[in-house]
N, C-alpha and C positions, 0 to 999 in steps of 0.2 A: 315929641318926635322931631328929628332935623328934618329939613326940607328935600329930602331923599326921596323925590314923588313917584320913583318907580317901582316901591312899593306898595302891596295892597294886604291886606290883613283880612281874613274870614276868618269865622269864628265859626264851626261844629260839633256844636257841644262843650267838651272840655280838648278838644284837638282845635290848634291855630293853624289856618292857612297862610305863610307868609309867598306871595305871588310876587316873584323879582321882573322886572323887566332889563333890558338894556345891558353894560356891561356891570359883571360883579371883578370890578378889579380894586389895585392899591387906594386909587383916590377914593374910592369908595365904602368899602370895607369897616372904616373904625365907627362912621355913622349909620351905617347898615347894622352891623351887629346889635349898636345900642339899642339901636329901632328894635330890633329883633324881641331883645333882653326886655326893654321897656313895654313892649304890646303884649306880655306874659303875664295872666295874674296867679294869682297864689294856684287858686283853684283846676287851674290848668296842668294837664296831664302830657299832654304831648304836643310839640311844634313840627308841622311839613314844611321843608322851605322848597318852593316849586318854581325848579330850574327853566321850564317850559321856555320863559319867554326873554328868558338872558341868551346874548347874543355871543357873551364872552366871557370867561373864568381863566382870570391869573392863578397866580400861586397865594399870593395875598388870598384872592375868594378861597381858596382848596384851605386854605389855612385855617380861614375864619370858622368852617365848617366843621373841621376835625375839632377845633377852641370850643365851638358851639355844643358838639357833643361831649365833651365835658364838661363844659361846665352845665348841661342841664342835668347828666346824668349824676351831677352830686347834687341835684337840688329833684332827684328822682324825676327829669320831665324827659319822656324817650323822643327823641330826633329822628325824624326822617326826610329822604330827598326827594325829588321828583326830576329824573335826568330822562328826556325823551330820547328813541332812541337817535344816531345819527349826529353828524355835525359837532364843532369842536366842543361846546361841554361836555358831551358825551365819552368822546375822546380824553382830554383831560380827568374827569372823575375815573375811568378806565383804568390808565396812567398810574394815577396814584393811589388805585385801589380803594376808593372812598369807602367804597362796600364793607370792607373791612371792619370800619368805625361805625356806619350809616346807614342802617338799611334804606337801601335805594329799590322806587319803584316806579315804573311808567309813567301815572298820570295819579295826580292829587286823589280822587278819587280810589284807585287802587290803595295808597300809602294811610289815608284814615281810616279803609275796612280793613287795613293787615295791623293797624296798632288797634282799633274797637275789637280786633277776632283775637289780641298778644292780650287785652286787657281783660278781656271774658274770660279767657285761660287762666289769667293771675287774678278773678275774684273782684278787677275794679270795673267801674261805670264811666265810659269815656260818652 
């Protein structure tokens, strides 16, 4: 991992929580993702990245997000966000319809029972 300490990583079983702090913009972005990509093992089924505690989303972050849901979805791992509601990430994912790509939910919490209740539905064990 790069020394990108505003990240935090939980593990839920086979769901990753990635907990961002600060801003998600351009300087940040290309070592965030790796991070992202490298705290993933085989076995993992889905990643939440939880917007909570970012204070800021460029277009680089909105980028890296929609990049993110593809490439885990050719590697079958489903993506979800966590955008509180209010204040500008909120706004921005809004904006650019993140929803679209991402299912987006309130709080961590929320976003790992809606892919454990998509997983039971599709037969697997998150």
């Amino acid at each position: 991992m790069s020394d990108w300490s505003e990240l935090r990583l939980e593990r839920h079983g086979a769901v990753v929580v990635a907990r961002l702090q600060g801003d998600v913009d351009i300087a940040r972005v290309e070592g965030l993702r790796a991070d992202l990509l490298a705290g993933l093992e085989n076995r993992d089924l889905a990643l939440v990245v939880d917007l909570t505690g970012a204070s800021y989303l460029d277009s680089a972050g909105v980028n890296m997000l929609f990049d993110l849901a593809e490439v885990l979805g050719r590697r079958q791992i489903r993506l979800a966000a966590v955008v509180p509601e209010g204040g500008i990430v909120a706004r921005v994912t809004s904006l650019v319809s993140l929803e679209s790509a991402v299912p987006v939910h309130p709080s961590a919490d929320a976003a790992v029972a809606a892919l454990r209740e998509g997983a039971d539905e599709a037969g697997q064990a998150l």
